[in-house]
C-alpha positions in Angstrom: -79.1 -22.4 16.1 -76.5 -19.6 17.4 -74.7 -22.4 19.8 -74.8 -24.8 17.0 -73.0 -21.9 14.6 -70.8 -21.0 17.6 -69.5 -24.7 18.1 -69.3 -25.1 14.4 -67.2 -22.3 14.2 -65.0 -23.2 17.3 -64.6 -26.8 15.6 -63.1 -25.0 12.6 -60.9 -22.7 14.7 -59.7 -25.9 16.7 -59.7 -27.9 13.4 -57.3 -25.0 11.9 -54.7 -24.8 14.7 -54.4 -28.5 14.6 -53.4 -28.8 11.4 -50.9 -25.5 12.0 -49.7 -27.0 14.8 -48.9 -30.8 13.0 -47.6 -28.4 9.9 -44.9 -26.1 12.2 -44.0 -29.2 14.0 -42.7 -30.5 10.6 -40.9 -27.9 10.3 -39.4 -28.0 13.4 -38.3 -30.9 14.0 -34.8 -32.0 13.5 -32.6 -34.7 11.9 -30.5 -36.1 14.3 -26.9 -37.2 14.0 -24.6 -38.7 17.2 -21.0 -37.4 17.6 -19.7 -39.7 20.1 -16.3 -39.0 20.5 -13.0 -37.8 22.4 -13.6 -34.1 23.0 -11.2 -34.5 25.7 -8.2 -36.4 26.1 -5.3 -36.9 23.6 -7.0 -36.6 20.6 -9.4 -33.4 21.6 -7.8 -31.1 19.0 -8.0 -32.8 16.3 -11.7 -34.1 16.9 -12.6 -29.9 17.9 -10.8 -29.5 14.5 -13.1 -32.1 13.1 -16.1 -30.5 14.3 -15.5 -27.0 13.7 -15.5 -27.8 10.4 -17.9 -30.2 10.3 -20.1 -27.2 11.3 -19.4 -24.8 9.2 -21.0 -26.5 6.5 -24.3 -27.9 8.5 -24.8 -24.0 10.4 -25.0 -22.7 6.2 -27.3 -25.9 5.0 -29.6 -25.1 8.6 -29.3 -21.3 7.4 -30.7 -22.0 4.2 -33.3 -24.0 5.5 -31.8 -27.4 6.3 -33.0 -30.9 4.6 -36.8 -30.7 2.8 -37.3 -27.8 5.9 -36.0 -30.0 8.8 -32.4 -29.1 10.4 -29.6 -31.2 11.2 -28.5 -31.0 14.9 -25.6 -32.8 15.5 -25.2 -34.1 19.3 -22.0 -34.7 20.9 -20.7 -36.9 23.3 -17.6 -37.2 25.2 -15.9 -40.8 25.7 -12.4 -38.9 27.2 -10.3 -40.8 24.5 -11.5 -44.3 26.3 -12.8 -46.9 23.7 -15.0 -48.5 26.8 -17.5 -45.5 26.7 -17.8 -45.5 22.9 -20.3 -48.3 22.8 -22.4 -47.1 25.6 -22.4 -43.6 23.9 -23.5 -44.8 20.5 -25.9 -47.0 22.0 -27.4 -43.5 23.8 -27.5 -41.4 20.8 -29.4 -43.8 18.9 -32.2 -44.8 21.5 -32.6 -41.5 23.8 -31.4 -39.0 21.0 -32.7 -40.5 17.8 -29.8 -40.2 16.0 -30.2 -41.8 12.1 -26.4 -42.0 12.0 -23.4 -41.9 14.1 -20.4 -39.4 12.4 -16.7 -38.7 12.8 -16.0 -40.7 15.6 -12.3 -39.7 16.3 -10.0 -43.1 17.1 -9.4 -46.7 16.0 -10.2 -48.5 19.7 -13.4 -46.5 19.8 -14.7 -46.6 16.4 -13.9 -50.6 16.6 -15.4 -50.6 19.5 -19.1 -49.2 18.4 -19.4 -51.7 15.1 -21.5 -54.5 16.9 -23.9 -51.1 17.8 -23.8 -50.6 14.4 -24.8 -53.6 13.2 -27.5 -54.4 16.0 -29.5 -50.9 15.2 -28.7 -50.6 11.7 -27.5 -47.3 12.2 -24.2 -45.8 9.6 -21.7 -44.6 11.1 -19.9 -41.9 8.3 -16.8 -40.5 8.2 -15.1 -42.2 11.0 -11.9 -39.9 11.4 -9.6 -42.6 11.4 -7.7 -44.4 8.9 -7.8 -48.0 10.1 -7.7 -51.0 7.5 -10.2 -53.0 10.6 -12.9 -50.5 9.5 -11.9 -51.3 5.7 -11.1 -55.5 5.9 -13.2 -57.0 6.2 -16.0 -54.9 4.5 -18.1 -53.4 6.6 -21.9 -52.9 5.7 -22.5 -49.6 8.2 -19.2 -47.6 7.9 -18.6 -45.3 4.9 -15.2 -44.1 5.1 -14.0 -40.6 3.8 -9.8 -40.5 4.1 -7.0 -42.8 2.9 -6.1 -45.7 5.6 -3.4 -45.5 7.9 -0.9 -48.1 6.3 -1.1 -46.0 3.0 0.2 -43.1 5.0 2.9 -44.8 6.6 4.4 -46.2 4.0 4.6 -43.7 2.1 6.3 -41.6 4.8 8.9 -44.1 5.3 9.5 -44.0 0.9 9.5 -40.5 0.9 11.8 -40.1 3.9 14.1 -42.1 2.1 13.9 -40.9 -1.8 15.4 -37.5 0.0 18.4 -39.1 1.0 18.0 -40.3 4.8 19.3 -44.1 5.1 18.6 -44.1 9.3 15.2 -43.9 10.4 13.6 -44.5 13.8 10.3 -45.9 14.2 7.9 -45.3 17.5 4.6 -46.5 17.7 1.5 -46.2 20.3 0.7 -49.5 21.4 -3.0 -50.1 20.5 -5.3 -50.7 17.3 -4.4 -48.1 15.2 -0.2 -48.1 16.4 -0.5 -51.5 15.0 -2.5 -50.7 12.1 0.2 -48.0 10.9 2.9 -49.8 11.9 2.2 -52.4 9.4 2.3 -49.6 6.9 5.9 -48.4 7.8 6.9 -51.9 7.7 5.5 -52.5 3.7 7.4 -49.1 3.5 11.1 -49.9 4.6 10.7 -53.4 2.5 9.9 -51.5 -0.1 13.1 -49.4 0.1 15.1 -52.4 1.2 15.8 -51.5 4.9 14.6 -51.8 8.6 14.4 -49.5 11.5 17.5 -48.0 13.4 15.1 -48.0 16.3 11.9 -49.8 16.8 10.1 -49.6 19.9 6.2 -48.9 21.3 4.9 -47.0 24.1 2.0 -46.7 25.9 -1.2 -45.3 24.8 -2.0 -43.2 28.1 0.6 -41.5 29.6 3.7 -43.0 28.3 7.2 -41.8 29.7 8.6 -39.8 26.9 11.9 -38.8 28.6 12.6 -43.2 28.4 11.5 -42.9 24.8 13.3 -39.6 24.6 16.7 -41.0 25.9 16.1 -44.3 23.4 16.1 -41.3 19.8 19.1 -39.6 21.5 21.1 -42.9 22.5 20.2 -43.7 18.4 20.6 -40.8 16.7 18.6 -41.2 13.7 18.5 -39.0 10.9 14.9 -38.9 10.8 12.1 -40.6 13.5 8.7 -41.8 12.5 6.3 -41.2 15.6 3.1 -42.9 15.3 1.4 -41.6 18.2 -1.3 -39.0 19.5 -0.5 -35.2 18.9 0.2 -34.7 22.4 2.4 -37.5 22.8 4.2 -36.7 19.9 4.7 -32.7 20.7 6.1 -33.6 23.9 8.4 -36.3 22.2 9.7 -33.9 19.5 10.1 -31.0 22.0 12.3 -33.4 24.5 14.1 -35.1 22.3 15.7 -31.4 20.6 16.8 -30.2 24.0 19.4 -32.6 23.3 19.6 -32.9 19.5 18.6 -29.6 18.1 18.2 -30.5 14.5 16.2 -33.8 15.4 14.1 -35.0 12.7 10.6 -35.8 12.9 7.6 -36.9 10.8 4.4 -37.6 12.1 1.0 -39.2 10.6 -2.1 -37.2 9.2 -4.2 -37.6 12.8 -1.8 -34.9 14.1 -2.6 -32.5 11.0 -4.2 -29.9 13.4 -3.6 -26.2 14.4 -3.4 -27.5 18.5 -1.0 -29.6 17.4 1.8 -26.7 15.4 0.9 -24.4 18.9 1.5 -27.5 21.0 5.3 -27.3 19.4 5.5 -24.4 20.2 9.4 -23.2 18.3 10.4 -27.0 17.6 7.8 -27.4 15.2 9.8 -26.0 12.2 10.9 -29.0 9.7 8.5 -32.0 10.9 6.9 -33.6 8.3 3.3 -34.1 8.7 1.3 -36.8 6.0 -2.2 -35.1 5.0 -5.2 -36.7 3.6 -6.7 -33.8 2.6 -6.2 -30.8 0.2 -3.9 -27.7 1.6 -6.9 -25.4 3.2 -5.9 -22.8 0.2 -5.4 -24.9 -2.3 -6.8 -23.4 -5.2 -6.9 -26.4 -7.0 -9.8 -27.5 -4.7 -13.0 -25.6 -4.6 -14.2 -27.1 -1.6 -11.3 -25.9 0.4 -11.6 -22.2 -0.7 -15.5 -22.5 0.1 -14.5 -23.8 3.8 -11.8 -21.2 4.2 -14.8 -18.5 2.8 -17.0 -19.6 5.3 -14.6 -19.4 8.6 -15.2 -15.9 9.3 -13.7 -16.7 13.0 -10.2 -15.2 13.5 -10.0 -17.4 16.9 -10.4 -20.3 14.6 -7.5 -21.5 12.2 -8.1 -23.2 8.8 -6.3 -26.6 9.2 -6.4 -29.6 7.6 -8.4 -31.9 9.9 -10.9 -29.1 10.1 -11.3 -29.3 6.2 -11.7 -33.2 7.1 -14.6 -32.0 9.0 -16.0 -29.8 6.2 -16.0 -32.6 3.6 -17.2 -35.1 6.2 -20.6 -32.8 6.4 -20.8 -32.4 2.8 -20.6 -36.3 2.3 -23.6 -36.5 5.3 -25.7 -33.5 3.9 -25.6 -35.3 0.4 -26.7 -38.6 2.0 -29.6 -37.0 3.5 -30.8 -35.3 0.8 -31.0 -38.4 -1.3 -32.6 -40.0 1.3 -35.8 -37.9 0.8 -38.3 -36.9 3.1 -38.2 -37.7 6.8 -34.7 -40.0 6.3 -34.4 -42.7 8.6 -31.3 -45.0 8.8 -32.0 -47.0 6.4 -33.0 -44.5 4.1 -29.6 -43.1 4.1 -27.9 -46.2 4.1 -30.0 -47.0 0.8 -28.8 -43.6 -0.6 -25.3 -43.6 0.6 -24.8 -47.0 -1.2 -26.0 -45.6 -4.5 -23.7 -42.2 -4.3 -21.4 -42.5 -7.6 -18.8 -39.8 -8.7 -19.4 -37.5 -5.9 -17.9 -34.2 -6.5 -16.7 -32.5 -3.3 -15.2 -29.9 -5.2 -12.0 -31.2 -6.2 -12.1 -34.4 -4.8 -14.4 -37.3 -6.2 -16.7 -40.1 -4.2 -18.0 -43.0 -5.3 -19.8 -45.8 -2.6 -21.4 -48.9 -3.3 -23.3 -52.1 -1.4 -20.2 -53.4 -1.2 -17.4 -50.7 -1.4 -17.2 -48.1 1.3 -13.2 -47.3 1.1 -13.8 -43.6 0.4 -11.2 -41.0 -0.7 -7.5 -42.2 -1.3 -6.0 -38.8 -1.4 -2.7 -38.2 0.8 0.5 -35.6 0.9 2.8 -34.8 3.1 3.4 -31.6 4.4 5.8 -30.2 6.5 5.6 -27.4 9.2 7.1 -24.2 8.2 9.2 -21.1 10.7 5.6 -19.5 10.7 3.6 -22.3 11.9 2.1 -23.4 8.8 1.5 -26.7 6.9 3.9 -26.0 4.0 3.0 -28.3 0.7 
């Protein structure tokens, strides 16, 4: 009778443990989300920009406890600004990571590239942090945009450019997906203000000669020159081109909206006109910008718009998860992502359907001030 009680009582010890163990595993475990994107290469600042920000907000929803007691990690991965890793990548994250959905993929080639990954594991990709139309036109059932398109941008570049009194206006573009997606866009813009480039002309999307495209603005001499390029490409552009012709003109597209790219300037950075798709990081106008700018207690890390891109880009992901409920899978927060109407990200309003997934039309322009700023 005593070995009988004694196994009983292990039985209820073991029985006990079990069911702490299953319990804190709950707890522990994590909702995974894929970052596949170009930490290095030409478009590394803006995508650290992007998630800096975009971890602001998950390290304070993980804080507080994370989604129904389960935290988000988000897992990187580097395809070194080359849109024949992307698919591979994604493919990765979603089969050896888990991931329930792919977010802020930085670049036009790449995120074009990962759509047929998309569609074959059902897995959304939010966010992307790029404004092409190919991720808009045709609709597409696993991407959920957040900023205005590219073309919107351009254009109205080009119209503003003009309405302050510049008739002569050079136009460079990177030669790839999303140079040709925003090139359209400048082009709607000078018919709209009944005019063409001084100067058109591409170049190439890895390591293009700048002093050729350099010598091309100088031969010109526009009174103001639209580069459509990365923020590299574009600094080192700007900053050739004024050794010549110190009062140059430049304006630039909202992908180059980042703090590396002001410090990549260096002194020539004062008058270029940068387009913006999101708010000014102090705008008081928008909540959501004052609660990013609260929350980036990091001197070594500067407010700047594509890190606010970042911030809202989480906000839009938490939100999804959350109405996905308990244990979300991808398709649980497709089904809720589809269903999110009049969205308020604290200033700025999102509404997605099951068959509209544009996002946020918001845009500005901005221009860089003597002190390094965005100035609105």
């Amino acid at each position: 009778m005593e070995l009988i009680a004694r196994n009983e009582g292990l039985s209820r010890i073991v029985l006990i443990a079990a069911v702490i163990g299953v319990f804190s595993s709950e707890l522990s475990a994590q909702i995974v989300v894929g970052m596949p994107s170009s930490f290095t290469g030409a478009f590394s600042a803006r995508v650290k920009d992007n998630y800096d920000g975009a971890m602001l907000h998950l390290n304070a929803v993980n804080q507080a406890g994370g989604i129904s007691g389960q935290k988000i990690e988000l897992k990187t991965a580097d395809d070194k600004n080359d849109p024949k890793l992307a698919p591979e990548l994604a493919e990765s994250l979603i089969v050896r990571d888990k991931a329930i959905a792919l977010f802020l993929v930085a670049g036009t080639p790449q995120a074009e590239a990962i759509l047929p990954v998309l569609e074959q594991f059902g897995v959304p990709l939010i966010a992307p942090s790029t404004g092409a139309s190919s991720l808009r036109i045709p609709f597409k059932k696993y991407v959920f945009n957040l900023r205005a398109d590219y073309q919107r941008e351009a254009e109205r570049l080009v119209v503003f450019i003009k309405g302050l009194g510049y008739q002569s206006i050079a136009l460079l573009s990177t030669d790839d997906s999303f140079g040709q997606d925003s090139l359209a866009g400048a082009i709607k813009g000078f018919e709209l203000i009944g005019g063409k480039p001084t100067l058109q002309a591409k170049f190439a999307r890895v390591n293009p000669d700048i002093a050729a495209l350099a010598k091309q603005i100088v031969a010109a001499n526009p009174e103001f020159t639209l580069m459509i390029g990365s923020a590299a490409s574009t600094a080192l552009l700007i900053v050739e081109v004024r050794k010549t012709l110190p009062h140059a003109r430049f304006a630039t597209l909202s992908n180059n909206a980042t703090s590396s790219f002001i410090k990549a300037l260096g002194t020539q950075g004062n008058g270029v006109l940068v387009s913006q798709v999101m708010p000014g990081e102090g705008n008081a106008r928008y909540p959501i910008a004052q609660e990013m700018a609260r929350l980036n207690s990091n001197p070594g890390v500067a407010n700047s718009p594509a890190m606010l891109e970042g911030y809202v880009a989480a906000k839009v992901l938490v939100e999804g998860l959350r109405r996905a409920g308990q244990n979300p899978s991808a398709a649980k927060l497709l089904a809720a992502l589809n269903k999110t109407e009049k969205l308020n990200l604290g200033g700025l309003e999102l509404s997605y359907t099951a068959d509209n997934h544009i996002g946020l039309r918001y845009t500005d322009i901005s221009m860089i001030s003597k002190n390094n700023t965005f100035l609105r």
